[in-house]
C-alpha positions as CSV (number, residue, x, y, z in Angstrom):
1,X,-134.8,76.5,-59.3
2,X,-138.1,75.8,-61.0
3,X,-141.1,78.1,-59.7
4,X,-144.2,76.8,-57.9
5,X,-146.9,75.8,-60.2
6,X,-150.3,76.9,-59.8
7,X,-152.7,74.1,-58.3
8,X,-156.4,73.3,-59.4
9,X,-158.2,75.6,-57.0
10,X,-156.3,78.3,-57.6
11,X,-156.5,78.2,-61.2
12,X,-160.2,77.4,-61.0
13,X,-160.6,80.5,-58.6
14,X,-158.7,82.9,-60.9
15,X,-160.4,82.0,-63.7
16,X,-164.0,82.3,-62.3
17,X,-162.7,85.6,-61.1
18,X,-161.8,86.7,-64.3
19,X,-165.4,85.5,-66.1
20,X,-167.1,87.8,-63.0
21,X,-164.9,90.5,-64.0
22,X,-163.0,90.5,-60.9
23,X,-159.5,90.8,-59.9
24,X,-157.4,89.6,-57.1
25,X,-156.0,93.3,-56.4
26,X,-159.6,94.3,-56.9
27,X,-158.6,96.3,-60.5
28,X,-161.1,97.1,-63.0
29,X,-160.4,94.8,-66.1
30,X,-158.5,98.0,-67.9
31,X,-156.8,99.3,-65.0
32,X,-153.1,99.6,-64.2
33,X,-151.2,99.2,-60.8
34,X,-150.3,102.1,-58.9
35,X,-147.2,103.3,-60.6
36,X,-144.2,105.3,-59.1
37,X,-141.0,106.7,-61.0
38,X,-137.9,107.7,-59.2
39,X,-134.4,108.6,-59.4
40,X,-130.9,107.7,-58.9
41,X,-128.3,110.5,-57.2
42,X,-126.8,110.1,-60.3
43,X,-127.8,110.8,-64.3
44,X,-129.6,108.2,-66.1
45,X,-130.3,106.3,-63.0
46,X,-134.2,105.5,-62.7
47,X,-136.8,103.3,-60.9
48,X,-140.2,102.2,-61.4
49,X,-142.6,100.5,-59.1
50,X,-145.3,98.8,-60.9
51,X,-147.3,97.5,-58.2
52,X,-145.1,94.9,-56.5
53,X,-142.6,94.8,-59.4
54,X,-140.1,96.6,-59.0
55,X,-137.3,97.6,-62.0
56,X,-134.5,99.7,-62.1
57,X,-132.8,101.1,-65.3
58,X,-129.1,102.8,-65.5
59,X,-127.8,104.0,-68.8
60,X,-124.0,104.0,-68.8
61,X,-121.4,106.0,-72.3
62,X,-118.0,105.1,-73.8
63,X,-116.2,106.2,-76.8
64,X,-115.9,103.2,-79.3
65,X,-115.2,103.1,-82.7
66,X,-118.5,102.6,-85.1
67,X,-119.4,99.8,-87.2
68,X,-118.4,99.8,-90.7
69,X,-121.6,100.2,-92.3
70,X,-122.9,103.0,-90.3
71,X,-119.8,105.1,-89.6
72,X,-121.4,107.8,-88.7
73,X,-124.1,106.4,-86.1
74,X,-123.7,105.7,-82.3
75,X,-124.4,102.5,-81.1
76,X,-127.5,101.3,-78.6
77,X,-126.9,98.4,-76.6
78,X,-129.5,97.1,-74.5
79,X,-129.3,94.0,-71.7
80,X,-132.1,93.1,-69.6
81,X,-131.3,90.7,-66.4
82,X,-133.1,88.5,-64.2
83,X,-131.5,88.1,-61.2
84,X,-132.6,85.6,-58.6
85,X,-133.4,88.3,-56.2
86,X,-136.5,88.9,-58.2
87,X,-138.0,85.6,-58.2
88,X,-136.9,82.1,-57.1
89,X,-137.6,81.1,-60.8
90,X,-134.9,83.3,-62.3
91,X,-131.2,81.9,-62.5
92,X,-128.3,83.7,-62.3
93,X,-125.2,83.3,-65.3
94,X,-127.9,82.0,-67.5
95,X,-130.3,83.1,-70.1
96,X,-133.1,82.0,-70.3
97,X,-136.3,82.0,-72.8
98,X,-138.1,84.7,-71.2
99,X,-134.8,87.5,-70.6
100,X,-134.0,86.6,-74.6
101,X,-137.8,87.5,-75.2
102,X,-137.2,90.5,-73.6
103,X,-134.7,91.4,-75.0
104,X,-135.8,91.6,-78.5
105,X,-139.0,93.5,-77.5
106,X,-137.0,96.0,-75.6
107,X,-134.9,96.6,-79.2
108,X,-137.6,96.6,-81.0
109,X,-139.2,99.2,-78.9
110,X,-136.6,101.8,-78.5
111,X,-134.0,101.2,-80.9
112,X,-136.1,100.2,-84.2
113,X,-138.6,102.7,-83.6
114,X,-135.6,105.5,-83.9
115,X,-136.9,107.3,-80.8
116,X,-133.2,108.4,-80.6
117,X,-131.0,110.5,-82.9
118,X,-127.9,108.1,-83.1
119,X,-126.5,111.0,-85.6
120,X,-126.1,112.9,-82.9
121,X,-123.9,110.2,-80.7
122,X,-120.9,110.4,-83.6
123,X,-118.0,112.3,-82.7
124,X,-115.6,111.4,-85.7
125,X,-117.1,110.1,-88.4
126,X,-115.6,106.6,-89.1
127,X,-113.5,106.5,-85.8
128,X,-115.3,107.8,-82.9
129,X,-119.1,107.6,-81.7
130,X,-120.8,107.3,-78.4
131,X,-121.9,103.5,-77.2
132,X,-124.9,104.1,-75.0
133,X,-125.4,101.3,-72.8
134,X,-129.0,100.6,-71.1
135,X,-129.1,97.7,-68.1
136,X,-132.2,97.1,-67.3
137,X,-132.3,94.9,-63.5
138,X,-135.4,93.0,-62.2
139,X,-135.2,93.5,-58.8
140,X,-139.1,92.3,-58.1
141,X,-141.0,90.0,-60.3
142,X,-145.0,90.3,-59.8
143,X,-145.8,90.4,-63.7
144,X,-145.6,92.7,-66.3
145,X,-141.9,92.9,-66.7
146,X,-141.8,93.9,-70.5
147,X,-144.3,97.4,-69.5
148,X,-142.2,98.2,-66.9
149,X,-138.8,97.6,-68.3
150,X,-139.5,100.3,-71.1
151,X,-141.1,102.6,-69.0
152,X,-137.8,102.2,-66.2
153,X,-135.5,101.9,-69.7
154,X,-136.9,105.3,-71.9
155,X,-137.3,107.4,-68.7
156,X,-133.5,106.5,-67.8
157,X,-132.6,107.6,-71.6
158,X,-134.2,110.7,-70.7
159,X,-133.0,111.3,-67.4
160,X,-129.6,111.0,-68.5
161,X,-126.6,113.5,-69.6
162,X,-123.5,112.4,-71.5
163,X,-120.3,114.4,-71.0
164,X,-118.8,117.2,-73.8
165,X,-116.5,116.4,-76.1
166,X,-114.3,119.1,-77.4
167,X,-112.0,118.1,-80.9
168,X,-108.2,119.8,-81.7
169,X,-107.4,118.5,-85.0
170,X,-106.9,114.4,-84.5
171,X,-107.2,114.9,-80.4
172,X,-110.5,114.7,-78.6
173,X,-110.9,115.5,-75.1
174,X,-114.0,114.5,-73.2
175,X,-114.7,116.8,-70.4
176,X,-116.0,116.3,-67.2
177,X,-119.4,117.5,-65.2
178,X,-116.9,119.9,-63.0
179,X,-115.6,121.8,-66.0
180,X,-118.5,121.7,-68.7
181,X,-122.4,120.7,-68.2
182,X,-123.0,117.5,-69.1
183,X,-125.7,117.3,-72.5
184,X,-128.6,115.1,-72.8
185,X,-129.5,112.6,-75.8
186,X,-131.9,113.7,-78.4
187,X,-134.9,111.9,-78.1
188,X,-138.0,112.3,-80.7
189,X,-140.5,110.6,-79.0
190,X,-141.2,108.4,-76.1
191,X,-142.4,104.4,-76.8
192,X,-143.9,102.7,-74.0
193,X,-145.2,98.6,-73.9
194,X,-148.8,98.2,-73.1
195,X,-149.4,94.2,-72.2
196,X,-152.7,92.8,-72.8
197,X,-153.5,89.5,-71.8
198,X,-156.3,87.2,-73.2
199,X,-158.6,84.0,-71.4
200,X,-160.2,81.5,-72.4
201,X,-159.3,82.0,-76.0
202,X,-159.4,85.3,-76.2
203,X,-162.7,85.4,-74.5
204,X,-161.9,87.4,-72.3
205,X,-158.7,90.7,-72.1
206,X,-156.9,92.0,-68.8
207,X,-154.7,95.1,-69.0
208,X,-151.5,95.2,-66.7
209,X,-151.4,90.9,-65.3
210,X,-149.8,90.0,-62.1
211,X,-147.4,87.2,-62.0
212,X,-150.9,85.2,-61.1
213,X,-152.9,86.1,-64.1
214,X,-150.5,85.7,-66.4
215,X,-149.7,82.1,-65.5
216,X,-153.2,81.1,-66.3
217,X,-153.4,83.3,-69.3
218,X,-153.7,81.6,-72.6
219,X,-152.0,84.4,-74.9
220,X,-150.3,87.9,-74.6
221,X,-150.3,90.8,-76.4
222,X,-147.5,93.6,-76.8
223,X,-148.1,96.9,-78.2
224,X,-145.6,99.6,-78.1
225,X,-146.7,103.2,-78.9
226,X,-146.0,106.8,-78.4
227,X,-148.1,109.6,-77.1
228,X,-148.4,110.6,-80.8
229,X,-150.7,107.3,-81.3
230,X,-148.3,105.6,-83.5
231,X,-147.8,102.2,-83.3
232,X,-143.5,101.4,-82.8
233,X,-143.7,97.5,-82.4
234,X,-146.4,94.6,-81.8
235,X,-145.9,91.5,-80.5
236,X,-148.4,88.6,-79.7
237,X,-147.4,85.3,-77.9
238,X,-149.2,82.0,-76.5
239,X,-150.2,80.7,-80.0
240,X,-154.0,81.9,-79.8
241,X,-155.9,83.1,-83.2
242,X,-156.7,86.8,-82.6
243,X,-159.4,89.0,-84.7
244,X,-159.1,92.0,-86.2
245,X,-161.7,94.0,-84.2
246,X,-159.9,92.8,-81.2
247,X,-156.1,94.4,-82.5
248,X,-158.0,97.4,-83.2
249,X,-159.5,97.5,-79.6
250,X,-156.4,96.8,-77.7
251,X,-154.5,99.7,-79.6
252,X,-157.3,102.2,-78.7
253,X,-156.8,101.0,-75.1
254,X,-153.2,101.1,-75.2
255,X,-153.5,104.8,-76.9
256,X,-154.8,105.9,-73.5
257,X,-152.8,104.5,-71.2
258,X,-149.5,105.6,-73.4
259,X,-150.7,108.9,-73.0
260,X,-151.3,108.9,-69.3
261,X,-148.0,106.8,-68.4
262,X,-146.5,109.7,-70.6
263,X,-147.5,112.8,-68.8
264,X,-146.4,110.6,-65.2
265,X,-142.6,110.1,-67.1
266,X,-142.2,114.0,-67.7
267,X,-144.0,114.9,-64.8
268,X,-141.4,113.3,-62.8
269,X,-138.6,114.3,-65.0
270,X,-139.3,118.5,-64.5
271,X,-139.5,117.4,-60.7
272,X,-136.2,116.0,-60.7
273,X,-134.7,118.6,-62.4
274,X,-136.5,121.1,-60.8
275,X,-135.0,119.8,-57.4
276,X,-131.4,119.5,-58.5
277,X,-131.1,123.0,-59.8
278,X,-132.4,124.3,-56.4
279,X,-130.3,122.0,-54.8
280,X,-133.2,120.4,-52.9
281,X,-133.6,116.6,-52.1
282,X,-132.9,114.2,-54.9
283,X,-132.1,111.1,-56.2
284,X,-132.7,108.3,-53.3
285,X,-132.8,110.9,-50.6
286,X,-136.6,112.2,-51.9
287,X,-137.8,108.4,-52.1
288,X,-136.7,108.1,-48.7
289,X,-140.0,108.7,-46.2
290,X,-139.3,110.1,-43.3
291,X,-141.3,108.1,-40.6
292,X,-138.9,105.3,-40.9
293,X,-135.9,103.8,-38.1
294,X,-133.2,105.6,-40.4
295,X,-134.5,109.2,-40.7
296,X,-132.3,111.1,-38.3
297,X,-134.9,114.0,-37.2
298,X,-138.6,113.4,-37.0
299,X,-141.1,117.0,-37.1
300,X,-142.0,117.9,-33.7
301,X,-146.1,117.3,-32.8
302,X,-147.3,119.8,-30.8
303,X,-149.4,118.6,-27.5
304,X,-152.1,120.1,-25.9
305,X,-151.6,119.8,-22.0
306,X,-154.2,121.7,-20.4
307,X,-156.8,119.2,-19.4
308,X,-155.2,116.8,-19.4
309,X,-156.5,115.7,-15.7
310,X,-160.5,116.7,-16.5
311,X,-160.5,114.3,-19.6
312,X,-158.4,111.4,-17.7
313,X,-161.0,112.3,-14.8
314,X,-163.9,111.7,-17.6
315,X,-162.5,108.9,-19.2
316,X,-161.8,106.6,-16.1
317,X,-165.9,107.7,-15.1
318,X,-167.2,106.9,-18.1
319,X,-165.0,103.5,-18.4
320,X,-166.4,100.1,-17.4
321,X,-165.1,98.3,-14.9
322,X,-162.2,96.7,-14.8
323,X,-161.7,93.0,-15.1
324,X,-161.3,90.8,-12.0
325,X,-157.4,90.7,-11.0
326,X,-156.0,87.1,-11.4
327,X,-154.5,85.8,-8.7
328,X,-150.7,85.9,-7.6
329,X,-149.0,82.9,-9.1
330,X,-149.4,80.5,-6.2
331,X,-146.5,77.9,-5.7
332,X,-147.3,74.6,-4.0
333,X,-144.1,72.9,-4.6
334,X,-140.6,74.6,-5.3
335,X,-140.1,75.0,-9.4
336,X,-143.9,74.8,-10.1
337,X,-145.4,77.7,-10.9
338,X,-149.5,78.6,-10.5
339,X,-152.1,81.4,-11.7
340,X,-155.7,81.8,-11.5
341,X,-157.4,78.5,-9.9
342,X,-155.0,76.7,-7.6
343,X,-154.4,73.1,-9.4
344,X,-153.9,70.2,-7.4
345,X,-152.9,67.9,-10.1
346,X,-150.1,65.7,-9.2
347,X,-150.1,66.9,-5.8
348,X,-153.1,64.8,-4.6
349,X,-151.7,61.2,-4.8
350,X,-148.6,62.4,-2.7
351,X,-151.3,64.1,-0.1
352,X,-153.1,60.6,0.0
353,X,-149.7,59.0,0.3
354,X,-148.6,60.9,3.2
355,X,-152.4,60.5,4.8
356,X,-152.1,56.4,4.3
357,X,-148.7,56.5,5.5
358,X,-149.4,58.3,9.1
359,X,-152.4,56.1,9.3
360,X,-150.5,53.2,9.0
361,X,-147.6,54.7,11.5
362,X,-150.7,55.2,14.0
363,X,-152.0,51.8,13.7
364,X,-148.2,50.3,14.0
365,X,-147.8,53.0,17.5
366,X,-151.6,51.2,18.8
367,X,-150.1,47.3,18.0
368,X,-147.1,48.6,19.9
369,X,-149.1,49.7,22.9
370,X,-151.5,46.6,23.1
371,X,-148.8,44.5,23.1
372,X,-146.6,46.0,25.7
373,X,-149.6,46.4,27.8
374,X,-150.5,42.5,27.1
375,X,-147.0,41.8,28.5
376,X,-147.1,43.8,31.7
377,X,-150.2,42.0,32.4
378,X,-148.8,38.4,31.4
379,X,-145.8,39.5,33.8
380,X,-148.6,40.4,36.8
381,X,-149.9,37.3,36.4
382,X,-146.5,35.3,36.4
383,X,-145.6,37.1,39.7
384,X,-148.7,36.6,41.0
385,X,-148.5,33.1,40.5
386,X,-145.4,32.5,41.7
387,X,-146.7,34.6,45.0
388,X,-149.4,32.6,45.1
389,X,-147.3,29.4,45.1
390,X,-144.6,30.5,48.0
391,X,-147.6,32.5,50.3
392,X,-151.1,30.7,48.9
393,X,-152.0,34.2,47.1
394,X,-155.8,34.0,46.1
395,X,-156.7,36.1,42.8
396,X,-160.3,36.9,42.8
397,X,-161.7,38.9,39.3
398,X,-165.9,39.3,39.1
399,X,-165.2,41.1,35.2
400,X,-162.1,41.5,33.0
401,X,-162.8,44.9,33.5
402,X,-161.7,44.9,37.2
403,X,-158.3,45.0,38.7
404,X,-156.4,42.1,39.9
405,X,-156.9,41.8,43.6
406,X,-154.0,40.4,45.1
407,X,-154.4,38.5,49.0
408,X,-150.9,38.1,50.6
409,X,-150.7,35.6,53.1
410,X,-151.7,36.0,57.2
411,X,-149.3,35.6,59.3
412,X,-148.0,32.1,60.0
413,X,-148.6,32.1,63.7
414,X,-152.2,30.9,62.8
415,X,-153.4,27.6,61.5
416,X,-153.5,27.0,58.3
417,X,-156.7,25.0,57.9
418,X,-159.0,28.0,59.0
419,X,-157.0,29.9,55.7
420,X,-157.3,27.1,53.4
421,X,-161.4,26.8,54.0
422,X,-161.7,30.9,53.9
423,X,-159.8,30.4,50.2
424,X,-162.3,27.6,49.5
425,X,-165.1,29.3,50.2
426,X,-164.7,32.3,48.6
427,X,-163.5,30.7,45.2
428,X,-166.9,29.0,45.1
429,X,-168.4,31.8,45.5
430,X,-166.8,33.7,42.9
431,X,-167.7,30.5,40.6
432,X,-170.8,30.9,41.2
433,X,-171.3,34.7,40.5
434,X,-169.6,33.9,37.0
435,X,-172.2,31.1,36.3
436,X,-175.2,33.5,37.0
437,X,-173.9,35.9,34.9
């Protein structure tokens, strides 16, 4: 998997950063990252944190037989590996250009510079020497790999104790830690990488770059020295032409820093050691902190409980106000719920619907009762007509507004010329009262 190039902006920004003399992690220009050393339970078992990278270093021994033009030499084997789990860009089964580069430097740091005594690894001359074995894992990528590989691989070296070996005749018995102390290798001195890293053709030098700075940078440069000032390998990549004066500055630098990463390594190394022989905490359990989920016991605080009412007393005086409660979720329908302001949305169609719809039921119920009361009064009239036919029923109205008057017949017995000129006259006369009006 190929890593995420830089865009434009960024690349703009970091470099306009770097011309103010500025630095993303806010670092003076010759300034390293915070740096931490610690160690395995076991010998020869070391890690460094270097910011955010993180490396760790185990050296491993076996009996093997030596090679033929140095029979009486042990052997130094170094392997550096980039696993994916330090950065997405790294592959795993596969070297690539930057591990082989490693590589080299790393050999050419500690095992050309003869910071061991190899002498003392033989056992029998011409058949059996010690193969020290160094693996050096990336297990965080955030630049600077090569400084902090040699620190994590040298400090590892010295950290670490191969078993005694006791010869009868042709027989050679290698003991273990249980029945003899195990003995450490012989190291002369201690050579440490300092990276340098130069902009805008070597306009401008950074000491320590991040995974950021160093994919803008236009060159590096590798110097690996001892405390004692002298120079054990150089190395200079990114094809840019660099002066003399500016060789000669970057070892003065790197003279400083060698010396200060130098008193950290044995600094850490006589607290280690210090801690095992008194049987104190070691190895992972010291890098352990203890205000995290997996420490089993926590130190007790101590509370002061005496006033503790007086000070809420004070507290809730001096206090503002509190905030206005919101209202209780209100819920106008089943399965919506409400808070704060009630919200009729949606709700006021369906009360507009329901107002339209008794309207409309009302008007329907007022139809109903006009028209039943038109009918009673049709069927008045039909009964009064057909009265009116059988017994000469007179219907006299002055208004709509008045009631139906109904006459019903006199009785037979008397003429019925005298009732047909009463009828006469008084429909005239009800004529007449109409026209006026």
């Amino acid at each position: 998997m190929k890593d995420t190039p830089l865009s434009n902006c960024e690349r703009d920004f970091l470099l306009k950063a770097i011309e103010d003399k500025k630095r993303l992690d806010g670092r003076q220009t010759y300034d390293y990252r915070k740096m931490k050393i610690t160690f395995g339970t076991d010998y020869g078992c070391c890690f460094v944190d270097l910011g955010k990278t993180r490396v760790m270093a185990q050296v491993s021994c076996e009996l093997v037989a030596p090679k033929e033009n140095r029979p009486n030499e042990g052997i130094m084997f170094f392997n550096i590996e980039l696993s994916p789990m330090a950065s997405p860009a790294f592959e795993q089964g596969r070297q690539s250009e930057l591990s082989v580069k490693l590589n080299r430097q790393l050999e050419r740091c500690l095992r050309n510079s003869k910071c061991i005594d190899t002498e003392s690894l033989c056992v029998v001359s011409g058949e059996k020497v010690w193969q020290v074995r160094v693996d050096v894992h990336m297990l965080n990528h955030d630049g600077n790999l090569m400084d902090a590989a040699s620190i994590a691989a040298i400090t590892a070296l010295c950290h670490f104790r191969r078993p005694d070996v006791g010869i009868q005749g042709d027989e050679v018995t290698v003991y273990g830690p249980e029945e003899r102390d195990p003995i450490p290798l012989s190291i002369y001195h201690m050579p440490i990488s300092v990276s340098f890293s130069f902009f805008q053709q070597g306009t401008y030098l950074l000491v320590d770059p991040c995974e950021r700075e160093e994919r803008v940078m236009d060159g590096l440069l590798m110097i690996a020295m001892n405390k004692h000032r002298e120079i054990c390998s150089i190395q200079s990549s990114g094809g840019i032409m660099l002066l003399k004066e500016q060789v000669m500055r970057c070892s003065k630098i790197a003279s400083v820093k060698v010396s200060e990463i130098t008193e950290l390594l044995s600094k850490a190394l006589e607290n280690d050691k210090k801690a095992r022989k008194e049987g104190g905490r070691c190895g992972f359990a010291e890098s352990m902190p203890q205000d995290r989920i997996t420490a089993l016991k926590m130190d007790e605080t101590s509370v002061e409980m005496t006033d503790v009412t007086e000070r809420a007393e004070g507290i809730v005086q001096i206090a503002e106000a509190s905030p206005q409660m919101v209202r209780s979720p209100v819920v106008p329908v089943p399965g919506v719920g409400q808070v704060g302001q009630q919200n009729t949305w949606g709700l006021e169609e369906e009360e507009e619907d329901d107002d339209e719809e008794e309207e409309e039921e009302e008007a329907d119920e007022c139809d109903n009762s006009g028209e039943e009361q038109e009918e009673t009064k049709m069927e008045e009239e039909r009964h009064g007509k057909e009265a009116s036919g059988e017994g000469d029923v007179v219907e006299i109205s002055d208004s709509e507004e008045e009631d139906v008057v109904i006459l019903h017949p006199e009785t037979p017995d008397k003429t019925p010329k005298n009732t047909e000129s009463r009828s006469h006259q008084k429909g005239a006369a009800a004529s007449k009262k109409r026209k006026n009006k």
